[in-house]
N, C-alpha and C positions, 0 to 999 in steps of 0.2 A: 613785303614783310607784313603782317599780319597781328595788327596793335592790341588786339584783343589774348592773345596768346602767344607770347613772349617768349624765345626759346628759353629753355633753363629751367622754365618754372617746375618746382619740383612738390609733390603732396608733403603732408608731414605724416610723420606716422604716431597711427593713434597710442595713447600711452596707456600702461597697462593703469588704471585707477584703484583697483581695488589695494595695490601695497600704499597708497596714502591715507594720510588721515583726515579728519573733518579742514583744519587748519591749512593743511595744505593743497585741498580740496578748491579753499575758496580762495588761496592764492592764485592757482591756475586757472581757475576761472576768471577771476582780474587780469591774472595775462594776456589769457583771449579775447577779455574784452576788449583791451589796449590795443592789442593786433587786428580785432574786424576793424575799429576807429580808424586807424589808421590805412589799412584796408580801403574803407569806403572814402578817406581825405583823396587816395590817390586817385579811385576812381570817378570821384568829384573833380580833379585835376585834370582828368585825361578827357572829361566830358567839354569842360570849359575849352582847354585846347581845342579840342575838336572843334567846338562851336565858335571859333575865333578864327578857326581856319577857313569855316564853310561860308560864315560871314564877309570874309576878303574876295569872296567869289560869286553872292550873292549883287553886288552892283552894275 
């Protein structure tokens, strides 16, 4: 299995932007932001794992 690429993972698809407005513009953009963070926490997660696993192996 292949940690890097996960079955399931699926794209999202792009939203049409021009039916919003400014206001909810920069909601979505808050959304996204929320989501890279989160995003990058996990793959800060899976690095630490890693390096905790490689470590049990280095002695």
């Amino acid at each position: 299995m292949d940690w890097d690429e996960p079955q399931g993972a699926k794209k999202t698809k792009a939203r049409d932007l021009s039916v919003l407005g400014v206001t909810e513009l920069k909601d979505y953009i808050a959304e996204l932001q929320a989501e890279i963070i989160r995003a990058q926490a996990e793959i800060a997660k899976r690095g630490d794992q890693k390096n905790a696993a490689e470590a049990l192996f280095r002695t």
